[in-house]
TINUDREN-411052 format. One line per 10 residues: number of its first residue (from 1); their letters; for each residue x, y, z of N, C-alpha, C, O. Coordinates in pm, 1 decimal. Atoms other than C-alpha are relative to their C-alpha. Example, Ala and Ser with C-alpha at 12.3 -4.5 7.8 and 13.67 -1.06 7.14 Angstrom:
REM TINUDREN-411052
1 = AS = 89.0,-119.0,0.0,1230.0,-450.0,780.0,90.0,120.0,0.0,193.6,118.1,66.5; -82.0,-119.0,-6.0,1367.0,-106.0,714.0,-77.0,109.0,73.0,-26.1,219.8,89.9
REM end
This chain:
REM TINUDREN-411052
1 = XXXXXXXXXX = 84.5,-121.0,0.0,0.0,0.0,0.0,87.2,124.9,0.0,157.4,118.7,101.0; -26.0,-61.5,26.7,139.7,297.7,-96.2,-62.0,168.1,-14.7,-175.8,180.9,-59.8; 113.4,-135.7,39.9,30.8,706.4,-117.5,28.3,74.5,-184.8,112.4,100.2,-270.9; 2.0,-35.0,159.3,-78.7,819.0,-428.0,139.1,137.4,24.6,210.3,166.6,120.6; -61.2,-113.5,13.2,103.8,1140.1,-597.4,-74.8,109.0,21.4,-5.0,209.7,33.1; 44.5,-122.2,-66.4,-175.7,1397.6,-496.2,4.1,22.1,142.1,4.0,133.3,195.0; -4.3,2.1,-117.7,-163.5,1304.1,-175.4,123.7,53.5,81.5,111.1,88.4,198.9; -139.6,-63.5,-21.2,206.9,1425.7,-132.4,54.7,136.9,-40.7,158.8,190.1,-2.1; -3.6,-113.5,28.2,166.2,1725.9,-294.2,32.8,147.6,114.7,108.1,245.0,116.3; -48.3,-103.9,-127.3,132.5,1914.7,38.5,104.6,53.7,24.0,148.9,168.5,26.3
11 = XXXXXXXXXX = -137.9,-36.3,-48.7,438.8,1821.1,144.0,112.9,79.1,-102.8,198.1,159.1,-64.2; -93.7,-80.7,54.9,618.5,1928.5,-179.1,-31.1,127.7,-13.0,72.5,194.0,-17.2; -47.9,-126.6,-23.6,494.5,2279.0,-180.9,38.9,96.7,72.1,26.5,218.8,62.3; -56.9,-88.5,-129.2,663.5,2362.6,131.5,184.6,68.5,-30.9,246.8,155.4,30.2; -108.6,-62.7,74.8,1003.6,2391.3,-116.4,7.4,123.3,-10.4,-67.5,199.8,-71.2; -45.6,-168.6,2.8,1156.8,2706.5,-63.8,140.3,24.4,-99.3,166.0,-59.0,-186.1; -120.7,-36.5,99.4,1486.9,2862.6,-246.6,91.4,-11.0,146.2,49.3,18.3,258.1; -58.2,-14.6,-101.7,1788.7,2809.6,-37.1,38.1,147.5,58.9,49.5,245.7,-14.4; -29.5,-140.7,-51.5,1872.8,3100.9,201.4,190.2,33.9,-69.8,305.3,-7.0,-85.1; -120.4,-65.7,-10.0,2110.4,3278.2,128.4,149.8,24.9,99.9,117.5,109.2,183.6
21 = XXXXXXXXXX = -35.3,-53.5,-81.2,2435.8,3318.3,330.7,108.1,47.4,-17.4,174.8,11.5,-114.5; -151.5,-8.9,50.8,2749.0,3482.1,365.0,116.9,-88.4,73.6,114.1,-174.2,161.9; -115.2,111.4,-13.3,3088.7,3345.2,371.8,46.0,14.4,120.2,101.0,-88.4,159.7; -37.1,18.1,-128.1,3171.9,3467.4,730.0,-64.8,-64.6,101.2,0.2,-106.2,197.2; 90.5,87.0,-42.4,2854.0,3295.4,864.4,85.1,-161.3,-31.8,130.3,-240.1,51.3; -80.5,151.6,26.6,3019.3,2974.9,683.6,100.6,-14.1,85.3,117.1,-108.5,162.6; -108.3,50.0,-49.8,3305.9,3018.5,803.2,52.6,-42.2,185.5,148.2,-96.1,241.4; 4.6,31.6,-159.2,3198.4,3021.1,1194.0,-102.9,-140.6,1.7,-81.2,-224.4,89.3; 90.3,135.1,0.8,2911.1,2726.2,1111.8,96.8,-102.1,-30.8,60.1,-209.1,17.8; -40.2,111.1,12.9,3189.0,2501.7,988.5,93.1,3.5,82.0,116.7,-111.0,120.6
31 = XXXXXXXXXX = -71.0,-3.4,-144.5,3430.6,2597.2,1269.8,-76.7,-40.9,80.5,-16.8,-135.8,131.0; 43.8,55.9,-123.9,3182.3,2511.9,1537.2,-20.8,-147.9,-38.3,-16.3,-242.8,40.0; 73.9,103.3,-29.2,3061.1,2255.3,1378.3,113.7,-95.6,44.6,109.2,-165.0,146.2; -150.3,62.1,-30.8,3435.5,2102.8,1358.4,40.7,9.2,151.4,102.8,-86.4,197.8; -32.7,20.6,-194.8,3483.8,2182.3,1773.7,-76.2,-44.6,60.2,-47.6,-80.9,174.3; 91.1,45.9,-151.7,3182.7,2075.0,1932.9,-30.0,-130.5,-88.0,-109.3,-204.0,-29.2; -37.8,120.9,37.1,3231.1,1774.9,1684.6,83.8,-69.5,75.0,46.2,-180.1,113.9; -61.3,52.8,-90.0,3502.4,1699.5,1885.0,-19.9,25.6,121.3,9.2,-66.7,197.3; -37.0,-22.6,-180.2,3488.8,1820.1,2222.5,-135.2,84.8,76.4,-135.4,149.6,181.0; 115.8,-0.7,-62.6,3111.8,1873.2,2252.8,-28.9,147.9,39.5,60.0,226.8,71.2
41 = XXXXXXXXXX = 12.1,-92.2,-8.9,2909.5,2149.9,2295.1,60.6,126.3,150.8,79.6,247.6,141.9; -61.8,-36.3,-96.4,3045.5,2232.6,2650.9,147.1,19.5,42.0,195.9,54.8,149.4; -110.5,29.4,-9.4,3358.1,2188.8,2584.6,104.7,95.3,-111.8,221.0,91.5,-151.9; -71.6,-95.1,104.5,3425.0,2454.0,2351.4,-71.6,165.8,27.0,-189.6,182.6,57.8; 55.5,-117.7,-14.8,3381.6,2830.4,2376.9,3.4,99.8,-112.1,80.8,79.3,-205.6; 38.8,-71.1,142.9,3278.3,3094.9,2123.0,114.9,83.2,-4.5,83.7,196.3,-41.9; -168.0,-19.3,-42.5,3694.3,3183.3,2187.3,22.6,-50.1,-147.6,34.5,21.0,-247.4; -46.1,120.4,8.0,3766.0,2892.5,2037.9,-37.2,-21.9,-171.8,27.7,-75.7,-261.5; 60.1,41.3,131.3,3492.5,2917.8,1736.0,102.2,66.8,-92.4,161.9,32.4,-194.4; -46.7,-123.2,111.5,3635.6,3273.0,1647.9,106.2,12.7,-41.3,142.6,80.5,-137.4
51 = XXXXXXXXXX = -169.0,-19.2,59.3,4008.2,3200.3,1659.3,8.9,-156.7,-167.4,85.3,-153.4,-263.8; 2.5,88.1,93.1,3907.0,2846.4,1430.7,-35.8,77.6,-155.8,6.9,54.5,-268.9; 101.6,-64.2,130.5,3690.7,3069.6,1187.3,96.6,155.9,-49.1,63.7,238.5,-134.2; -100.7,-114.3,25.9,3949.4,3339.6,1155.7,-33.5,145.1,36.7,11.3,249.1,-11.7; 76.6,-149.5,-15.8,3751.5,3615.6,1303.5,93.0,66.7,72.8,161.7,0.8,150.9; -92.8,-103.1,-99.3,3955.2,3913.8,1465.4,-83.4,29.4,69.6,-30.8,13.1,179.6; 120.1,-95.5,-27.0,3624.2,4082.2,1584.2,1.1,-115.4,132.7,-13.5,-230.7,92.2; 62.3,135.7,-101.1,3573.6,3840.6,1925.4,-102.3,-1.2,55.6,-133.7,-83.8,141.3; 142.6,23.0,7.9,3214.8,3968.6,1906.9,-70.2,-37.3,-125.6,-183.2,-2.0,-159.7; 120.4,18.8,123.1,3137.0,3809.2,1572.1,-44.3,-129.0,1.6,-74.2,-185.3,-103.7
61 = XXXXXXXXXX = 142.9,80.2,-2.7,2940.1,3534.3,1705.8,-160.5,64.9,51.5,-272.7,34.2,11.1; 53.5,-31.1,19.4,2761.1,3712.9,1823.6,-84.2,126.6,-35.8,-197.2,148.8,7.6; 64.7,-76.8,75.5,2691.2,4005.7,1617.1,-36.1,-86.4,-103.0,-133.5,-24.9,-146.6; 41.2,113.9,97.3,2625.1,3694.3,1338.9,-120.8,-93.8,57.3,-215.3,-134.6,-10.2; 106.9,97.8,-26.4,2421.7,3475.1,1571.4,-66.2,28.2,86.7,-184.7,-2.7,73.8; 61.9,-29.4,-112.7,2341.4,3613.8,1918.2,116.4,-52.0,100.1,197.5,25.5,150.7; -58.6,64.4,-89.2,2515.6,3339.9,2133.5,27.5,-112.2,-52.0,21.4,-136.8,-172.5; -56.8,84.7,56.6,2641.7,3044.4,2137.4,-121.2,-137.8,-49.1,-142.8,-198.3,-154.1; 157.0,119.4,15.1,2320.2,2783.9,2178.6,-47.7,87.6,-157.4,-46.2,9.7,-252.6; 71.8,-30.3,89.3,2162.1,3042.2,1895.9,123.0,-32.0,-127.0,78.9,-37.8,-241.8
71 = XXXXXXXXXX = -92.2,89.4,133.1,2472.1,2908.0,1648.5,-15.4,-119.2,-17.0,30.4,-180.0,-113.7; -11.9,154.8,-24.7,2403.9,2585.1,1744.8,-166.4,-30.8,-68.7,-199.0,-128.5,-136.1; 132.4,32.5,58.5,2025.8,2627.0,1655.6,18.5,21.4,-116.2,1.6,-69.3,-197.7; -23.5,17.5,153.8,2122.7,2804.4,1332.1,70.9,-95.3,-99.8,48.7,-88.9,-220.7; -41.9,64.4,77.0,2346.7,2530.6,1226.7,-105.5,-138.1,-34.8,-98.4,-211.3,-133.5; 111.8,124.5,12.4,2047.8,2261.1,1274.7,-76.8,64.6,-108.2,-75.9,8.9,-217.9; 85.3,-61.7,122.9,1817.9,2499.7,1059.3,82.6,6.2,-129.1,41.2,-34.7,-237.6; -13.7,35.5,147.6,2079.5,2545.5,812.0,-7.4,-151.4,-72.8,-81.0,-172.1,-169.3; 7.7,128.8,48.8,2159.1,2152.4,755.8,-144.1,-49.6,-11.9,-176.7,-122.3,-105.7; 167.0,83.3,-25.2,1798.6,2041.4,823.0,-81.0,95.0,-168.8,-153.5,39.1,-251.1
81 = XXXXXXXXXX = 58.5,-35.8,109.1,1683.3,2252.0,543.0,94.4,-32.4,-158.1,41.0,-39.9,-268.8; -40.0,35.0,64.6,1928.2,2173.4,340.7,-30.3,-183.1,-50.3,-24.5,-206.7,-171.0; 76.3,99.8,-37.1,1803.0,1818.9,386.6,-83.3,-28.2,-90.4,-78.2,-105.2,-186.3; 153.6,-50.1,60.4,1453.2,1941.5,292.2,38.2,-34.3,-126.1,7.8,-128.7,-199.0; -11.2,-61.7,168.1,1564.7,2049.6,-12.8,0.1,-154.1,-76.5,-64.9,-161.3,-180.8; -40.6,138.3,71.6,1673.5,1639.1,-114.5,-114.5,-58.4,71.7,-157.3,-162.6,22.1; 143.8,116.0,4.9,1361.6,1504.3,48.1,-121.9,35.2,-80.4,-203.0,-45.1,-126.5; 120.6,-31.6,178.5,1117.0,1699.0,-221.1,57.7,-26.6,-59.8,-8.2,-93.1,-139.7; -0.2,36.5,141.3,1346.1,1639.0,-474.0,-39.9,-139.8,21.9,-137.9,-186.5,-36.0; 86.2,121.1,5.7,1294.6,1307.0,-373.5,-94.1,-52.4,-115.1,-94.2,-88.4,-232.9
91 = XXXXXXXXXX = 143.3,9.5,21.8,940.8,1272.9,-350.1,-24.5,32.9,-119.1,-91.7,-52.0,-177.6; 32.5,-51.6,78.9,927.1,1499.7,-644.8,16.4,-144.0,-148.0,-53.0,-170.3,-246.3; -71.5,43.9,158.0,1110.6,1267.3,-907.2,-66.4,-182.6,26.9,-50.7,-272.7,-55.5; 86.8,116.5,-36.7,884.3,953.2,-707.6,-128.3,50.1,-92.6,-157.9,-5.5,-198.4; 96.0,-39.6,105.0,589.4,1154.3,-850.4,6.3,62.4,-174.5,-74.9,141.6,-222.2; -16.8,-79.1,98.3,711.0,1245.3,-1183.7,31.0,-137.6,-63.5,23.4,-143.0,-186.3; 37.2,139.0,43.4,736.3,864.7,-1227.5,-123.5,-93.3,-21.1,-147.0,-188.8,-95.3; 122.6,59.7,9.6,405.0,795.1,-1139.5,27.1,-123.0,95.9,-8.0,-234.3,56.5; -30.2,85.6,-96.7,522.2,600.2,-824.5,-99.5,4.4,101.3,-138.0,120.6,114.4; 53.5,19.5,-136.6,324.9,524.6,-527.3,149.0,35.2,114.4,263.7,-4.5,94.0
101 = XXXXXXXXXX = -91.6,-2.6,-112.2,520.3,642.1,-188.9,-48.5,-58.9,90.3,-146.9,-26.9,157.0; 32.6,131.3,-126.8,562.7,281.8,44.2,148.8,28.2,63.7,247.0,98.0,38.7; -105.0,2.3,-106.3,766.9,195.3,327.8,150.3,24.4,-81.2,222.1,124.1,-87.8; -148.4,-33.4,93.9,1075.7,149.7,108.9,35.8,86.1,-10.6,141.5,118.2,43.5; -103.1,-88.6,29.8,1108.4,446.9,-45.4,-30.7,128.8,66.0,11.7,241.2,38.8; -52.5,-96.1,-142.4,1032.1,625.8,272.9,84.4,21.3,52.4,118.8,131.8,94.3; -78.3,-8.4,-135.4,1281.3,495.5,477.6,138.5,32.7,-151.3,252.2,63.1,-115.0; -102.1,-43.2,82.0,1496.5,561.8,114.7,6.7,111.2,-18.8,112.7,142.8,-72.9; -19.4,-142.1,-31.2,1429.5,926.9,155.2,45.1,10.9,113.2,167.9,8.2,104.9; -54.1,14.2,-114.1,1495.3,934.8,486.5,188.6,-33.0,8.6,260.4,67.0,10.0
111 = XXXXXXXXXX = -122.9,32.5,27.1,1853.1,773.0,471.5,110.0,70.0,-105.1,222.9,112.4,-80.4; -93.0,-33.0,97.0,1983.9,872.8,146.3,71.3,183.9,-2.9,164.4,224.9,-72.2; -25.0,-127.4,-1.4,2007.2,1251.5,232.0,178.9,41.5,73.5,285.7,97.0,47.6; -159.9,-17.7,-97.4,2274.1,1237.0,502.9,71.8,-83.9,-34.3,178.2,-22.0,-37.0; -77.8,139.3,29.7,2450.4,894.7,403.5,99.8,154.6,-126.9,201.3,219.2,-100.9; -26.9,-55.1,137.9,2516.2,1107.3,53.2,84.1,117.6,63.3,205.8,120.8,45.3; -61.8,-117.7,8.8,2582.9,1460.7,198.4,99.8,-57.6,109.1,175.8,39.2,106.0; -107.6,20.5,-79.3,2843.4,1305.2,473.4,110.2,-108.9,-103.9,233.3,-108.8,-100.5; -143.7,53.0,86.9,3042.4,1090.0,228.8,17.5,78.9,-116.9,130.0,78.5,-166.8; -73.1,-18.2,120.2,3052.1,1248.2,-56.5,34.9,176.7,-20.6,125.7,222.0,-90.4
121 = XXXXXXXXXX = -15.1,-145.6,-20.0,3016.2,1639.9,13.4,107.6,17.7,121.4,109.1,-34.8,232.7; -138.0,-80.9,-103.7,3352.0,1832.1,176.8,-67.4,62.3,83.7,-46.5,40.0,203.0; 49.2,-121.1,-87.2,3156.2,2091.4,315.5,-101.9,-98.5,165.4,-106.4,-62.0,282.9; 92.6,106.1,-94.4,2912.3,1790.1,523.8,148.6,-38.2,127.9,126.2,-60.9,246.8; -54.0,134.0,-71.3,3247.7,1619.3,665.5,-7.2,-8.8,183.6,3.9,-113.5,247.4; -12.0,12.7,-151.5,3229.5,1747.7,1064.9,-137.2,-41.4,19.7,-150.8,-130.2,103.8; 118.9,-18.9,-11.1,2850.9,1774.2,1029.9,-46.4,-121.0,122.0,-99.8,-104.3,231.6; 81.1,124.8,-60.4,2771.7,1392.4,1137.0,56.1,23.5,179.8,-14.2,17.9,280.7; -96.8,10.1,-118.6,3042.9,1427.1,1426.9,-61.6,92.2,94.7,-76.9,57.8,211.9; 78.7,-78.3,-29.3,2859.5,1733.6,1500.9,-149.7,-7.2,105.8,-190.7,28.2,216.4
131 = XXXXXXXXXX = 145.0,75.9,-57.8,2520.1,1573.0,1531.9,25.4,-128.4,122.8,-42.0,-131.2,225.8; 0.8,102.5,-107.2,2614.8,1275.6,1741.5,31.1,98.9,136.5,-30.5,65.3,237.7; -39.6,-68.6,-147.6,2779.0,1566.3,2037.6,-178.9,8.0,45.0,-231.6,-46.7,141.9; 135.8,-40.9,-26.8,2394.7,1706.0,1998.1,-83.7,-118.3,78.7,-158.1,-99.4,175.0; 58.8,134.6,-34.2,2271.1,1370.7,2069.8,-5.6,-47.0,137.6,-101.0,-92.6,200.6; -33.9,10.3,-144.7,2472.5,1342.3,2401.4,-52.8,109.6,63.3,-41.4,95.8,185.1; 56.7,-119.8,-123.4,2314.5,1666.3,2559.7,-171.0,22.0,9.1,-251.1,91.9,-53.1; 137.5,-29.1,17.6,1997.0,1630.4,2650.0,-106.7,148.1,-45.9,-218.9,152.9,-96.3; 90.6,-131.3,67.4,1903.2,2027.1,2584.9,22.0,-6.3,-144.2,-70.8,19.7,-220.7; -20.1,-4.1,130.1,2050.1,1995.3,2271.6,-100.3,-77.5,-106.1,-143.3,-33.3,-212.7
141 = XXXXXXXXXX = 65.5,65.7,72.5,1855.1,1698.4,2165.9,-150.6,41.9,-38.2,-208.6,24.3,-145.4; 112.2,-60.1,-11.7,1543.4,1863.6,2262.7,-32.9,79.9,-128.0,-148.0,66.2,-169.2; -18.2,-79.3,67.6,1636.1,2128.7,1976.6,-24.3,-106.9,-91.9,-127.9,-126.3,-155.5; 1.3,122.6,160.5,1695.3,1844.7,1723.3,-122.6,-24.1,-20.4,-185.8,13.6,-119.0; 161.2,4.9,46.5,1355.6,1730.6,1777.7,-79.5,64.3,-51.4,-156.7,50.5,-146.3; 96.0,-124.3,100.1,1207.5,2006.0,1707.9,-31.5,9.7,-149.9,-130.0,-17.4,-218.7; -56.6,-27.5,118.8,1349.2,2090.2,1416.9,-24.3,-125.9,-112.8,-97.8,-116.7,-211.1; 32.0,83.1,71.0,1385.1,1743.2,1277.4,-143.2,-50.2,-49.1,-166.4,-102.9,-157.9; 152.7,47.6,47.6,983.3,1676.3,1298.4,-65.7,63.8,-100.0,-151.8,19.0,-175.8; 37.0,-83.2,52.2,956.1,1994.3,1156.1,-26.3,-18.3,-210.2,-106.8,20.6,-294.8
151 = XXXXXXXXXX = -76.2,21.7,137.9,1151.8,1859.0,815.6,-63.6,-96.9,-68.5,-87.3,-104.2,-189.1; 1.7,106.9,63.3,1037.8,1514.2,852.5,-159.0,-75.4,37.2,-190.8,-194.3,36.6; 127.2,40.2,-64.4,667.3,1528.1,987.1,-93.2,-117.6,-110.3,-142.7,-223.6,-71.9; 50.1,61.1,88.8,519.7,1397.9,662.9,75.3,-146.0,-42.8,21.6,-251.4,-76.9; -102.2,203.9,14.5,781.3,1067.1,613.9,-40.6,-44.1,98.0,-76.3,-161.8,102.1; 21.2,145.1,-91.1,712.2,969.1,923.8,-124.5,-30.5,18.1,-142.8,-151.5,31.7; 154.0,0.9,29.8,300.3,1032.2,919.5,-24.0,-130.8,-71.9,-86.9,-230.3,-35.8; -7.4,137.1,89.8,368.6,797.5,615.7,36.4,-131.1,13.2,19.2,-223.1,-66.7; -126.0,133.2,-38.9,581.7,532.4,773.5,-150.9,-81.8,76.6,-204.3,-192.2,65.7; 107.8,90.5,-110.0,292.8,503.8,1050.0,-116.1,-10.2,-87.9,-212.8,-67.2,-37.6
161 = XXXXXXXXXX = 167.6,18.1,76.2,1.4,501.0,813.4,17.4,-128.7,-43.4,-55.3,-222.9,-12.1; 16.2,107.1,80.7,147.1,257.8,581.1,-35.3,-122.1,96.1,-127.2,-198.9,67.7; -30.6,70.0,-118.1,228.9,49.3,924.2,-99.0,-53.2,68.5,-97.2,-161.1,127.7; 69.3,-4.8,-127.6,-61.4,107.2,1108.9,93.4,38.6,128.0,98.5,-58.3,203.7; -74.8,-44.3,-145.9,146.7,248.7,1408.2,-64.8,137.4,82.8,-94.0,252.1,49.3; 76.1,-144.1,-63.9,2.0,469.9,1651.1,117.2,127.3,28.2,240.3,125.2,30.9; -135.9,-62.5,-48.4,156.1,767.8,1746.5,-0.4,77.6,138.0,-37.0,186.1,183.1; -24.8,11.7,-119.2,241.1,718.2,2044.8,124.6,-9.0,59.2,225.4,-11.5,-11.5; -159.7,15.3,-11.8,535.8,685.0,2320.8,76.1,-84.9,-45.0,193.7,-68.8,-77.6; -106.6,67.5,98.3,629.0,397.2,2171.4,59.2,19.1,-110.6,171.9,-29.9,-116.3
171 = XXXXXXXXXX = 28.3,-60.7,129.6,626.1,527.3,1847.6,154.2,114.8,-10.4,240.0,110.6,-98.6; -81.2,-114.7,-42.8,856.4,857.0,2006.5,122.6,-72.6,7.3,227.8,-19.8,-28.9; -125.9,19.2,-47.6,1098.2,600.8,2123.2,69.4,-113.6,-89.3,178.2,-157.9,-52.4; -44.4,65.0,72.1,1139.2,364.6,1821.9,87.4,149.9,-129.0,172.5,136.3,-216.9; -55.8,-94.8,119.0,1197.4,752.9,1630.6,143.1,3.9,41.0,223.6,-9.3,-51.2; -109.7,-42.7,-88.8,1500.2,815.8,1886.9,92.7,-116.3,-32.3,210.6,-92.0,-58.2; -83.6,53.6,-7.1,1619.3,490.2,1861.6,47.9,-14.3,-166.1,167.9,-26.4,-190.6; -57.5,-38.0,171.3,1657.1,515.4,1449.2,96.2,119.4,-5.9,204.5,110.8,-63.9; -63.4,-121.2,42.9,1784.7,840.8,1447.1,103.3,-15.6,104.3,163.5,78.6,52.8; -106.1,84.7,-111.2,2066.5,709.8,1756.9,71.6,-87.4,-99.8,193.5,-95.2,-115.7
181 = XXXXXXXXXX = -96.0,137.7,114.6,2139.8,420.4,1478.3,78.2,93.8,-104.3,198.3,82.7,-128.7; -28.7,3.3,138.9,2163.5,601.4,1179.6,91.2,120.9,-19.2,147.5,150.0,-124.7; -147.0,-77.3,-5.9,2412.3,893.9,1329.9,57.2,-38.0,38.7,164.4,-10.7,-15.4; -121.2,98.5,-12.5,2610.1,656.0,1508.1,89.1,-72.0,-114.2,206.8,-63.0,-149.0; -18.5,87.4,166.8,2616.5,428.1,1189.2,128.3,113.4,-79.6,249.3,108.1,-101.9; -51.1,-69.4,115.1,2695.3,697.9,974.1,125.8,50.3,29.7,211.6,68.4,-56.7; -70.2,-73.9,-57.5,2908.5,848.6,1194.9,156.2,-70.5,11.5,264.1,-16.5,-13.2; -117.5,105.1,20.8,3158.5,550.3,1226.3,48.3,-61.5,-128.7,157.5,-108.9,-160.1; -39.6,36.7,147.6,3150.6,464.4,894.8,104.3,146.1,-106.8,187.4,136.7,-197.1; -123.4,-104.5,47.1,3327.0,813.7,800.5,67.8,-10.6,25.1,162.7,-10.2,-53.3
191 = XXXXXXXXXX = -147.1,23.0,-67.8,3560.6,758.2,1044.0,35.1,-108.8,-89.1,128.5,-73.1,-160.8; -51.6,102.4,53.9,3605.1,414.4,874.0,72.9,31.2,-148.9,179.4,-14.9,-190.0; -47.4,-21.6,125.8,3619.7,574.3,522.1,148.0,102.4,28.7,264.1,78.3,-4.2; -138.5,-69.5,-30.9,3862.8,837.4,637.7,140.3,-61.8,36.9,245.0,-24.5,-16.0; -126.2,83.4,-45.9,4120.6,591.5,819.1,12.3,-92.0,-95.5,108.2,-163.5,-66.8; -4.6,95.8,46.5,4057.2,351.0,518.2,17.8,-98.7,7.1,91.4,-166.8,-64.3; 45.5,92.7,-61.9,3926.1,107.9,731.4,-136.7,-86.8,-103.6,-180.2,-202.0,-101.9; 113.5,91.8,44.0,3643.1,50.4,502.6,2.2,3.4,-166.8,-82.1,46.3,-245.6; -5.1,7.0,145.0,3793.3,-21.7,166.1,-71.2,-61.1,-46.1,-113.9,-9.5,-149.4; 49.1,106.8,62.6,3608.0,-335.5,92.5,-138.4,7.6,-10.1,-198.7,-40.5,-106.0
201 = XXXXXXXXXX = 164.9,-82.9,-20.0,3235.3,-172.1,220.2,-40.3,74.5,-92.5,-13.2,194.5,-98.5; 38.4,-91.4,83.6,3076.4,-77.7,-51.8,-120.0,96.1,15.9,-198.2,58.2,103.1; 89.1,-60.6,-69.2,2826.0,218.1,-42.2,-103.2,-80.6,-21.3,-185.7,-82.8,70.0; 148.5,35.6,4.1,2548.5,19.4,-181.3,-37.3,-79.6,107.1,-141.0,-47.5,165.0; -47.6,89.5,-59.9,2633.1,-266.3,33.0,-62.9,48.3,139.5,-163.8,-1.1,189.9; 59.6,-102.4,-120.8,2599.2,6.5,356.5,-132.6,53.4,14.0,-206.5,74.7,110.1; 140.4,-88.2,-16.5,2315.7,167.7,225.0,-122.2,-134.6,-27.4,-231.3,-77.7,-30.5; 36.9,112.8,-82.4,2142.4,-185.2,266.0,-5.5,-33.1,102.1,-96.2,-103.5,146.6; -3.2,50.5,-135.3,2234.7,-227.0,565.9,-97.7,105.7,90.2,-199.6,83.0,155.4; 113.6,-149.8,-43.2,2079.5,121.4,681.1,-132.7,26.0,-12.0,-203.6,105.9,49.2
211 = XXXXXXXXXX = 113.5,-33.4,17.4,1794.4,58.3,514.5,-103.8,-126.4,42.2,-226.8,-129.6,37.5; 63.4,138.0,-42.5,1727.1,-312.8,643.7,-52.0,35.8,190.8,-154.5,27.9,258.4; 3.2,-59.3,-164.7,1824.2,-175.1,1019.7,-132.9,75.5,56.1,-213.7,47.9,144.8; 98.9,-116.0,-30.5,1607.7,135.5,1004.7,-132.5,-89.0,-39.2,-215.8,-82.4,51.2; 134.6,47.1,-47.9,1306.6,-67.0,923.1,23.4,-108.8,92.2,-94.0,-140.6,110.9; 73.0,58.0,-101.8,1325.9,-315.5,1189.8,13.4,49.3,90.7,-40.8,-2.6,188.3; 59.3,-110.1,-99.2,1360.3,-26.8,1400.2,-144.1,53.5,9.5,-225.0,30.3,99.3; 105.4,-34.2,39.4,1096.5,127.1,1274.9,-112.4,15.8,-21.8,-198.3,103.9,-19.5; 138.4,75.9,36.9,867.0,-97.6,1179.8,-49.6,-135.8,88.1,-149.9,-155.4,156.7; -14.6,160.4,-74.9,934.8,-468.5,1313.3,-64.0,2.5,113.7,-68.1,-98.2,184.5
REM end
């Protein structure tokens, strides 16, 4: 069982144009993301961002963001929409086939966004490392949620329809434990590609495995 292509329509005209930003914004979003990748959001100070990001100014976080939590939210909004942007095209090029959208190529939107932008995009590479610190702080995670339901309310609506799944706490805590797998996962597997630990792993190979996992999370 599957949803038709009008039925998805909703969700694709929520496509926006990407924002705009400038290059000194970049250049403090991929500095933090690179320190509190490593050494967690507490463990790094907006010192730390501005001497990584080359700023002289040692108020341009926040004349750029506010503070430091409000860099930390803007870097979830930027990636998360960036995201967006590959789960309509998606969907889009599902309906432009004349596809039905089922479990499959739910949990294949879902997956293929980050798998893709952390191996194969430069600009992605702290990102995942990034997301797992978020993961460990409970305020932080709080934020993720948000945000992430925000992106991904309609995949997962779909997941539980096709399913029958209520949505419920169980429901809350099979989402947590996917999204726990699939930045861990991902997260070690860069490391693996980076140390060329994982010559013989092929991506398709992985992205099987991700997509077998995540449904018996999911679903099972």
């Amino acid at each position: 069982m599957g949803i038709k292509k009008e039925s998805s329509d909703r969700f694709l005209i929520k496509s926006r144009n990407k924002d705009s930003i400038s290059q000194t914004k970049l250049r403090i979003i991929y500095s933090a993301e690179h320190l509190i990748g490593k050494h967690g959001s507490y463990g790094v100070s907006t010192r730390d961002i501005n001497k990584m990001a080359n700023q002289k100014n040692s108020s341009s976080i926040y004349y750029h963001f506010g503070n430091k939590d409000l860099l930390i939210d803007s870097i979830l909004d930027f990636r998360l929409k960036a995201l967006e942007l590959i789960y309509i095209s998606m969907l889009s090029e599902i309906n432009k086939k004349h596809l039905d959208l089922d479990t499959d190529r739910t949990l294949d939107i879902l997956i293929t966004p980050i798998l893709t932008k952390v191996l194969k995009d430069e600009s992605w590479k702290d990102y995942i490392f990034f997301m797992q610190q978020v993961y460990f702080s409970d305020d932080l995670n709080i934020k993720l949620d948000t945000r992430m339901l925000k992106t991904t309310e309609y995949l997962y609506k779909s997941l539980r329809d096709f399913n029958g799944i209520k949505n419920d706490e169980l429901w809350l805590i099979r989402l947590y434990d996917f999204r726990n797998f699939l930045i861990s996962s991902v997260a070690q597997t860069k490391k693996d590609f980076n140390s060329n630990k994982n010559k013989l792993l092929t991506k398709k190979c992985y992205f099987n495995y991700l997509h077998k996992t995540s449904k018996k999370i999911l679903i099972d």
